[in-house]
N, C-alpha and C positions, 0 to 999 in steps of 0.2 A: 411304502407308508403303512405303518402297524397303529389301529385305533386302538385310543389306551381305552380301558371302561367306559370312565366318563366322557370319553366323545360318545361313543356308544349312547348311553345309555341321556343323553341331551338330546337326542333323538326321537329318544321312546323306541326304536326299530323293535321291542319286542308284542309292544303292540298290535301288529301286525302276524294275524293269520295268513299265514305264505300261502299255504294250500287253498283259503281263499280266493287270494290274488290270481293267483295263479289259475285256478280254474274261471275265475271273471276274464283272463286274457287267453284261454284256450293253450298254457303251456304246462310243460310237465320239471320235475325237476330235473338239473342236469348239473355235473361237475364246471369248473368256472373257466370258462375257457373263452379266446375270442368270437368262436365261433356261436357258443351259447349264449354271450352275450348280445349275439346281432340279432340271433331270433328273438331274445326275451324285450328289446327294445324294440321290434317291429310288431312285434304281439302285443305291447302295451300301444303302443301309437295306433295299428288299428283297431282295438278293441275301443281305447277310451279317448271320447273326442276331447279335443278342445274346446271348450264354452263359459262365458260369461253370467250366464245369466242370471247368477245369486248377487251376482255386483248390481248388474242392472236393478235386479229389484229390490236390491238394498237390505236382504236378508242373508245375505253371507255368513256364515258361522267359524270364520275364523281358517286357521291352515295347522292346529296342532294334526298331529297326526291320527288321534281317532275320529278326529272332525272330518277328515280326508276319507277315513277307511267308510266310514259310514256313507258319507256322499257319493266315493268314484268304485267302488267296491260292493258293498251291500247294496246301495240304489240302483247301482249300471249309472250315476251321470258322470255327466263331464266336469272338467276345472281347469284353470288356466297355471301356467309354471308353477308356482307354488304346492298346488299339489298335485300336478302329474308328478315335480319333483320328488317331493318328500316322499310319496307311494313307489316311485322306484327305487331311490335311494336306500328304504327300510329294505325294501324285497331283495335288493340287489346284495347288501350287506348281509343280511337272512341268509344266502347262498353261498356266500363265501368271498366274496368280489370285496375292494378294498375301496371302498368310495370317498370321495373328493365334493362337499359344496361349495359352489362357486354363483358367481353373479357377473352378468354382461351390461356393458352399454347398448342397448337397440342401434340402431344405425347411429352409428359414432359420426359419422361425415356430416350428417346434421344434429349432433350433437343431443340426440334421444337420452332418455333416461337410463342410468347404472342401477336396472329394477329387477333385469331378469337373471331367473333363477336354470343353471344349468348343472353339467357333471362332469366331474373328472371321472373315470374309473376304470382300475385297472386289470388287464387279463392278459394271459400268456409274456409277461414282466414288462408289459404298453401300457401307458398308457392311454386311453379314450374319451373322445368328446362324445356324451352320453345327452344329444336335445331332448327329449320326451316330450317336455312342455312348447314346444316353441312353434306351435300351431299348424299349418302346414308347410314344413320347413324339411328338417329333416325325418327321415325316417330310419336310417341306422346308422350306428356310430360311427366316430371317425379318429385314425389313429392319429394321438400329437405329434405329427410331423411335420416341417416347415414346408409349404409345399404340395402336402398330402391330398389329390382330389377324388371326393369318391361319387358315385354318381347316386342320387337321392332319389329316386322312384322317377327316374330319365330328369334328372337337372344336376347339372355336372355341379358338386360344391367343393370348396378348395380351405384349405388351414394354412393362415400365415403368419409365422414368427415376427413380431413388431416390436423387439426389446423386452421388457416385460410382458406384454402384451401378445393375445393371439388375437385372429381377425378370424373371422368364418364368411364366406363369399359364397357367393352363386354366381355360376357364367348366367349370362342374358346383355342380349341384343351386343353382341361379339366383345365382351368385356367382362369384369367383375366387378362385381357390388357388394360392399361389406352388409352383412346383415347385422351383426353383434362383434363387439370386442369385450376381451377378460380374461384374467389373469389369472394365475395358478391360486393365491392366495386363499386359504380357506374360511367359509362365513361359519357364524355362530348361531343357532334359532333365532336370539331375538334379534339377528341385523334383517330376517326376513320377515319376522311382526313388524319390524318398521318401513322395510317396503310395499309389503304386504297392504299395510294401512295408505298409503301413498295413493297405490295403482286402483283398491276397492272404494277411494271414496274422494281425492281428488280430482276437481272439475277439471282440471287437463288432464286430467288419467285417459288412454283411446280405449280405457274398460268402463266408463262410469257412465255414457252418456248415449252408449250406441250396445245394439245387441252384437255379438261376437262369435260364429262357430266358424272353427276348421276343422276337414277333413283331408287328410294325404293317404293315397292308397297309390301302386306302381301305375303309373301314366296318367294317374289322376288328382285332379287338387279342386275342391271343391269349399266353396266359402260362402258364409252367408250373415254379409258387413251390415248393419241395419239392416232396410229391407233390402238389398242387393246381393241376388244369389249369384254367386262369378264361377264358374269350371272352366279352367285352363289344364292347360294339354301339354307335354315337352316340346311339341311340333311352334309353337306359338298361339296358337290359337285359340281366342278366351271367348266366352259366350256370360253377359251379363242380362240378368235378369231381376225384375221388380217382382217381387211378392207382394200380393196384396195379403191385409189381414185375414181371409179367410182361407187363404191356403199358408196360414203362418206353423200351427200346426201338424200340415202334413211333411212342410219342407224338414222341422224340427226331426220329424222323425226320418226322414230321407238321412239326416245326419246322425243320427241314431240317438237325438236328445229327446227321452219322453218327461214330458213333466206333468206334474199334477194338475184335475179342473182350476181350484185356485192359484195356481200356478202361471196357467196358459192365460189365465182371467186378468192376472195383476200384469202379464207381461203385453196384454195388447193394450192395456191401457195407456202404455209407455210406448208402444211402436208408433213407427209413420203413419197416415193417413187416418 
């Protein structure tokens, strides 16, 4: 796939200071290959968390691209798919790598939303499922094979061909479970202003009403759903815990979201207890 200009340039990707980015995820640059792309997506997944909390307090500034670079990049915070997407996708293209947006259904078995934002992208003439944003999911890509299972920081995840459709799974409790389905078909910026607007402000959004951070690091998955901080393990084993408001702050940074006094001020006014 060869992007003409104007995909390009519908993007903004030149927006984007690379050497920036790149020194925000602790990587260097490298020619485009499969194996550069596994670090540059594990670099980016652990450096930048996953986090809601411009939704929750309802000062979101939107997902164009220097709204991104400025929040997940110059700040050190986190964001949820839309711009971990769009921040790789620039970077990725910036590099050389020939990039694909695309969008999934969340758990298709129950019929979730066609909201999330994921990646095609291709290296060594593969293409690759590129999650970034997808919380603590995965953490490096996976080639489009019918079949394909790679294991995700010890959770064995599997791609399967559904007709048009691919499914993305997780083995758990001796089976597989679709996480998302989607399709090769490529999106346009403003089909992601429109879901974008969906997920930051509609009362069934699971972003609009509840605080949201994930962390995936190898053998480790740490979450913290409203006030319930959960670390589960490959072995099974999950440890859930209640935060109280006064250790809401340190948890934050445990996850590596620091926010500002009016920040931290407006957002317990909205937590439990």
């Amino acid at each position: 796939m060869t992007l003409a200009p104007e995909q390009i340039d519908e993007w903004t990707v030149g927006t984007l200071d690379l050497d920036a980015y790149l020194a925000r995820i602790g990587q260097v640059r490298a020619e485009p290959s499969a194996a550069a792309l596994r670090e540059l997506a594990k670099a980016h997944i652990l450096a930048v968390p996953f986090e809601n909390v411009d939704v929750v307090l309802g000062q979101h500034q939107g997902i164009a691209l220097d709204a991104v670079i400025g929040k997940l990049v110059a700040r050190h915070r986190g964001g949820y798919c839309y711009e971990h997407g769009s921040l790789f996708a620039a970077a990725a293209t910036q590099l050389g790598y020939r990039v694909r947006r695309l969008v999934a259904r969340v758990q298709p078995q129950k019929n979730g939303p066609y909201t999330h934002m994921t990646l095609a992208v291709e290296a060594d003439g593969v293409q690759h499922l590129v999650d970034v944003g997808f919380g603590a999911g995965m953490l490096v890509p996976m080639p489009l094979i019918d079949g394909a299972v790679v294991d995700q920081a010890g959770w064995p995840h599997r791609l399967v061909a559904d007709g048009d459709w691919w499914r993305l799974q997780k083995q758990e409790d001796g089976g597989w479970t679709d996480l998302h389905a989607f399709t090769l078909t490529p999106m346009h910026r403003i089909d992601y202003e429109v879901y974008h607007h969906y997920t930051s402000t509609h009362p069934r959004s699971p972003f609009t009403g509840r605080l949201v951070v994930m962390r995936l690091e190898e053998g480790l998955s740490r979450k913290l759903i409203g006030d319930e901080f959960i670390v589960e393990r490959p072995d099974g084993t999950k440890e859930t815990t209640t935060i109280p408001p006064e250790r809401l702050d340190a948890t934050l940074r445990e996850l590596d979201v620091v926010l500002t006094e009016d920040e931290l001020a407006k957002l317990l006014e909205r937590y439990p207890g």
